[in-house]
Each structure stands twice: as structure tokens, then as C-alpha cells.
C-alpha positions in Angstrom: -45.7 41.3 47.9 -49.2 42.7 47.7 -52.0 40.5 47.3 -53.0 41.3 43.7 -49.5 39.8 42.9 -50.1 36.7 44.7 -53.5 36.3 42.5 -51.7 37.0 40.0 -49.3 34.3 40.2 -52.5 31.7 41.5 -54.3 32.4 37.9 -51.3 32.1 36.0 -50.1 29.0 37.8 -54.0 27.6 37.1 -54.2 28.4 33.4 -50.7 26.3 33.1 -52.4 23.5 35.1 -55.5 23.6 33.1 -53.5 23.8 30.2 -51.1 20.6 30.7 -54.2 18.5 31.8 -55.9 19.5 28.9 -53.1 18.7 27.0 -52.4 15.6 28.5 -56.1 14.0 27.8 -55.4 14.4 24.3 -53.4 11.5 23.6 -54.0 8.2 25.6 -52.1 4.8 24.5 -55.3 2.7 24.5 -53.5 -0.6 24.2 -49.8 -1.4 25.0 -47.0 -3.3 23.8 -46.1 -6.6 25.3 -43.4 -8.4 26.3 -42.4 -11.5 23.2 -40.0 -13.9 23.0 -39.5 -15.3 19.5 -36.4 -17.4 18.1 -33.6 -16.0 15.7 -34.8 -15.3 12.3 -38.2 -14.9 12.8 -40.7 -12.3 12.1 -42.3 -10.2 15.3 -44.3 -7.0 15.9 -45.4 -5.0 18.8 -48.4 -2.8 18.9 -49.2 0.7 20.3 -52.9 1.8 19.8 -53.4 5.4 20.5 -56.3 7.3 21.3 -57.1 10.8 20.4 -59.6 13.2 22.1 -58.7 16.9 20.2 -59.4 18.6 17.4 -58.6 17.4 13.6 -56.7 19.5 13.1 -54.1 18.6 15.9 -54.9 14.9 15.0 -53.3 15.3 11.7 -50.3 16.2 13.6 -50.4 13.1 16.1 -47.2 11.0 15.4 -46.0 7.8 17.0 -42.3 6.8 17.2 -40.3 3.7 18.4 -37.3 3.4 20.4 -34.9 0.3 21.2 -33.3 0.5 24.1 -33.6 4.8 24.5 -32.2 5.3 21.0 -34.5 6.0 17.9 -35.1 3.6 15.1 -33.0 3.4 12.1 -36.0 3.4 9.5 -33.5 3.1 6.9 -33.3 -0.4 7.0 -35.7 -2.8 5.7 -35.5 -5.2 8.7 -37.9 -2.2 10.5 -41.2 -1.3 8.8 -44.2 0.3 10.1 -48.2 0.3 10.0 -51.0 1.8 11.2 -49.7 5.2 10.8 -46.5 4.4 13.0 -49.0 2.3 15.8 -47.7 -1.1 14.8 -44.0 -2.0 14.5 -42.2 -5.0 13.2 -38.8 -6.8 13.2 -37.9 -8.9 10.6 -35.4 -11.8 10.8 -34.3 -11.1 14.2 -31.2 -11.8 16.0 -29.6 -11.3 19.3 -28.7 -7.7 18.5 -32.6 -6.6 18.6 -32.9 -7.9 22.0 -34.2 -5.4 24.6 -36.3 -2.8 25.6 -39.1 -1.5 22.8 -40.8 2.1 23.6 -43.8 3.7 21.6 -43.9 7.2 21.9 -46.9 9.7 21.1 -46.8 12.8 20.4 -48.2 16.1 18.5 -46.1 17.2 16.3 -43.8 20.2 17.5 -45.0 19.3 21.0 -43.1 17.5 23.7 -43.2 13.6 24.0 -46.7 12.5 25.9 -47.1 9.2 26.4 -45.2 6.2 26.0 -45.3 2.1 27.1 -42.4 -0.2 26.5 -42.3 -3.6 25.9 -39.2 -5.8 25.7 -37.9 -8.5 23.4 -35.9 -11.7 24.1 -34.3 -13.6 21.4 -33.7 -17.4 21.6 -31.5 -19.6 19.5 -28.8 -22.6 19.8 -25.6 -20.8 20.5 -23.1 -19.8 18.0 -20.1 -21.3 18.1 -17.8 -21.1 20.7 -14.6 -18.6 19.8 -11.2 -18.9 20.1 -10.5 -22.3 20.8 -7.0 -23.1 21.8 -4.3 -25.8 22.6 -3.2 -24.1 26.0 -0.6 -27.4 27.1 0.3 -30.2 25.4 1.8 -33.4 26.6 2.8 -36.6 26.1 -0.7 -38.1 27.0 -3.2 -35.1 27.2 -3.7 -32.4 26.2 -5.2 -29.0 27.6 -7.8 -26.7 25.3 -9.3 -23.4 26.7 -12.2 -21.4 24.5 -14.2 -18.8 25.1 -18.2 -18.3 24.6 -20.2 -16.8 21.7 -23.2 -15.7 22.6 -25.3 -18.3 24.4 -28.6 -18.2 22.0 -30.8 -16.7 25.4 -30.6 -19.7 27.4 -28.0 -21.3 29.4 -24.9 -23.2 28.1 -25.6 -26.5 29.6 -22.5 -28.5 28.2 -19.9 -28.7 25.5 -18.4 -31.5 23.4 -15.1 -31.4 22.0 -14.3 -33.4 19.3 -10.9 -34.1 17.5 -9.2 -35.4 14.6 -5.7 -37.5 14.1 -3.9 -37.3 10.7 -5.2 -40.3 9.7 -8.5 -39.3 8.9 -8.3 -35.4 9.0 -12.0 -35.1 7.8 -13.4 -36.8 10.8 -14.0 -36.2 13.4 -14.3 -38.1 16.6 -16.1 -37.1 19.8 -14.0 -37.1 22.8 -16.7 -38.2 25.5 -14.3 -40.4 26.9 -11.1 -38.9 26.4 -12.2 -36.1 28.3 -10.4 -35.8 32.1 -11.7 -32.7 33.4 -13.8 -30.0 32.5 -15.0 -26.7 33.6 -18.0 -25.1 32.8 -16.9 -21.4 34.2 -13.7 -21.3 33.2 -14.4 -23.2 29.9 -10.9 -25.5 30.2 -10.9 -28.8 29.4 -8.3 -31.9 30.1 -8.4 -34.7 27.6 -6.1 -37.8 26.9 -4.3 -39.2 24.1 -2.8 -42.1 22.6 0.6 -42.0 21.7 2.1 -41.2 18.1 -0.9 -39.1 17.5 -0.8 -35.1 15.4 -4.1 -34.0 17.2 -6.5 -31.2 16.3 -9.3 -30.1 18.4 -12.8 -28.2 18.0 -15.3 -27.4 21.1 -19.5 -27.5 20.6 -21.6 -25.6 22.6 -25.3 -27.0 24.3 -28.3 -25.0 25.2 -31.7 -26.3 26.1 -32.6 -25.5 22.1 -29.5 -28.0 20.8 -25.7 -27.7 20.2 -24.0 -24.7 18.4 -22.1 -25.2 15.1 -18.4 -26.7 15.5 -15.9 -23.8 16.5 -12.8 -23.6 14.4 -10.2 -26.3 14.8 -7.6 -25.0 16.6 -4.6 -23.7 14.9 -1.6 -25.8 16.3 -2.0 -29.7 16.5 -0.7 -31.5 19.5 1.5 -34.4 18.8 2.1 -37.2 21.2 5.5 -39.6 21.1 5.2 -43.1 20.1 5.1 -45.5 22.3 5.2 -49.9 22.7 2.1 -51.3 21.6 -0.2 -52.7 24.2 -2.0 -55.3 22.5 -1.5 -57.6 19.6 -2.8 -58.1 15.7 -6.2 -60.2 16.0 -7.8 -62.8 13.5 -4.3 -64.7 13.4 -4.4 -67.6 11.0 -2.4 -69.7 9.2 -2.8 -71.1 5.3 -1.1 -74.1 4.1 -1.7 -74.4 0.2 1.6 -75.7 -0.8 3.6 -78.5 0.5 6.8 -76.7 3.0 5.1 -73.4 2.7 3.6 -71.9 5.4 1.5 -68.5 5.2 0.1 -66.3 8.5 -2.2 -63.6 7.8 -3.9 -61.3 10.6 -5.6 -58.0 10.3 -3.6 -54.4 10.2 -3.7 -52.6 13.5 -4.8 -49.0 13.4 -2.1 -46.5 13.8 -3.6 -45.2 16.4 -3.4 -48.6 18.5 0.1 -49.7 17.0 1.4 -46.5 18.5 4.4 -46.5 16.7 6.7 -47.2 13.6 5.2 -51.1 13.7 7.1 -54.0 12.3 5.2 -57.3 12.6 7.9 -60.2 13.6 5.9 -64.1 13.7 7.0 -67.1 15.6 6.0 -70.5 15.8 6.8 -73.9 17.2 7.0 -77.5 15.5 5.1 -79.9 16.4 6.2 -83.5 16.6 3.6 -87.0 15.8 4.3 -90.0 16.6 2.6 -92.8 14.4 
């Protein structure tokens, strides 16, 4: 190659260089985005001031756009609105699903993408509740419930409480602190006893360091236990003696759940003998 082709090729390549630097110190991001972490439902904006060293004319042109997570807003929604001529962007009622990484772009319009800074968004929350709660074993004495997680609000699950209900009192429901066997965390099973001649249902809560999740849904099937000899006895036994020959004992009703059976009550007593 003669050497008027190699300066040839050395101006050319210079003008480009000149050109792109030129180009390049037309748009600065003066000021940044920064990282946030807000909790679910409320309100947050990030801001990404932009500087401008050209002509008006290409400053008309200047536009800034917003990314989450590589993909371009969806301005249709009014969860997203903008200000500042695109340099200020905010998120209303957020949830999980706006979680991640936030990227300003700048640009002249019809021009390639210049500069850009990213920022990134954590959402925190109690959990939702855990899914798919389910009686995996039942037997006569326990019973065995597996579940899966929703999502864990940001933080760690920390613990869970299950609670159940008996068909005597369907609408409430009793916590199962210590009922429960065994539990673990990872592969979210849990062990718990029962009394006997009991129709079971169960529902799991989830813990974070924000608070517990809302109740799951009870679980579909009920467990139901066989009845079995009571264990203890009626309390507050007494007698009353009103009428002459007539003897009445009173005491107060076990509760089913104690009685553990079809319960029929049978009294004895004893005479006793004075001597004058």
C-alpha cells in the first residue's frame, strides 16, 4: 500500500475519533440514580439529571428513557409517570414485581444510546401467604401438613404458625404451638398431634422480620382421628339435697374434645351409716 493510502486511512480514522469524542461530550448524566428500598404500596422515584454541552438545536432532540431490568417501560400504565422532561421517574404503589435493576438512558434523538446509570429497587413487605397447604398423612394421633412459599416479602421467612380448627367451633381457630412435633423450615413439613374423635382442618402463617403473612387457605380435606377412653373425669362434682329421699349430682360438661368419644356419664355413690 503506498503511503498516501496509509494517510489516508490515519485522517479518516482521526476525523471518526474526533467525531465520537465530540459526540460523546455532548451528553453527561450529571447526577445518578440510587439504589432505594421502600415497602409494598408505596410511592418512589429515581432521578437522572442530564447535562448538555451542544447546540439548541440538538438539545431539542435530547431524550431520556427508562429501563427495568433491560426491557423498556410500559408508559401506558399509570403506576409509571414521568417529569423533568423524562429525568425523574416514579413508581407508584409498588410491589414485588417492580423489584430490580432501573437504567436511565440519554440520548439524541435518531442517534445511538450515550450514556446511562442504573439504579436498583428492593421491595419489602410481610409475606403473602403461604400456597398450597396440604394434609400429606393422616393418623390416628397426628397429622402431617406440607405447603409451599409465596413470596417472602424481601426478607427472610423466619417461622410459621399453623393453626387449626375442630368441628366444634369451625370459625376458630386455634394455634398449634404445642401440638406441633416437628417442623422444617426447608422443606416446609410439619408434624403435629391430635386428640382423638377430632374432624381437623389446618392453615400455615408465614413470619418475616416485618410480621406474619395473612392465613393460607385451610386445607381441603379434614383429618379425622378415632375416639378414644377418656383420660380424665367431669370437675366441679356436687351434690344437692332439696327434697327429702332425693338426691341430685351436678358437674360441669366436658368438652368434646377431652371426652374423646360418644360420652355417657354413669354416677356412683356409697351410704353412709351414723350411729347416735
Amino acid at each position: 500500500m503506498r503511503r498516501a493510502d496509509f494517510l489516508f486511512w490515519d485522517v479518516t480514522l482521526l476525523w471518526f475519533w474526533l467525531c465520537y469524542s465530540a459526540q460523546g461530550d455532548q451528553i453527561k448524566i450529571l447526577d445518578s440514580p440510587v439504589d432505594q428500598t421502600v415497602g409494598k404500596g408505596h410511592t418512589v422515584s429515581f432521578t437522572c439529571a442530564v447535562g448538555f454541552t451542544g447546540d439548541e438545536a440538538e438539545e431539542q432532540d435530547l431524550r431520556v428513557r427508562w429501563k427495568h431490568e433491560g426491557e423498556a417501560l410500559d408508559q401506558r400504565t399509570d403506576r409509571y409517570t414521568l417529569a423533568d422532561n423524562g429525568q425523574k421517574l416514579i413508581l407508584r404503589d409498588v410491589d414485588y414485581r417492580d423489584e430490580g435493576q432501573y437504567t436511565c438512558v440519554a440520548s439524541i434523538r435518531g442517534q445511538a444510546e450515550r450514556e446511562k446509570s442504573s439504579a436498583r429497587l428492593r421491595v419489602r413487605d410481610r409475606p403473602e401467604p403461604p400456597q398450597e397447604v396440604e394434609i400429606s398423612s393422616c393418623g390416628p394421633k397426628r397429622v402431617e401438613l406440607i405447603w409451599r412459599d409465596g413470596w417472602d416479602g424481601g426478607e427472610p421467612i423466619k417461622e410459621y404458625l399453623i393453626q387449626y380448627n375442630t368441628s366444634d367451633n369451625a370459625f376458630y381457630w386455634n394455634s398449634a404451638d404445642e401440638e406441633v412435633e416437628y417442623l422444617d423450615m426447608s422443606s416446609k413439613t410439619a408434624f403435629i398431634s391430635l386428640s382423638p374423635w377430632g374432624w381437623y382442618s389446618f392453615r400455615v402463617l408465614a413470619k418475616n422480620s416485618l410480621g406474619y403473612s395473612d392465613p393460607s387457605k385451610p386445607t381441603k380435606k379434614e383429618c379425622n382421628t378415632p375416639p378414644e377412653r377418656p383420660t380424665s373425669n367431669p370437675v366441679n362434682v356436687r351434690t344437692k339435697t332439696d327434697k327429702e329421699g332425693k338426691l341430685i349430682i351436678t358437674w360441669d360438661p366436658m368438652p368434646r374434645m377431652q371426652h374423646k368419644c360418644i360420652l355417657i356419664y354413669k354416677s356412683e355413690y356409697s351410704e353412709m351409716l351414723f350411729s347416735q
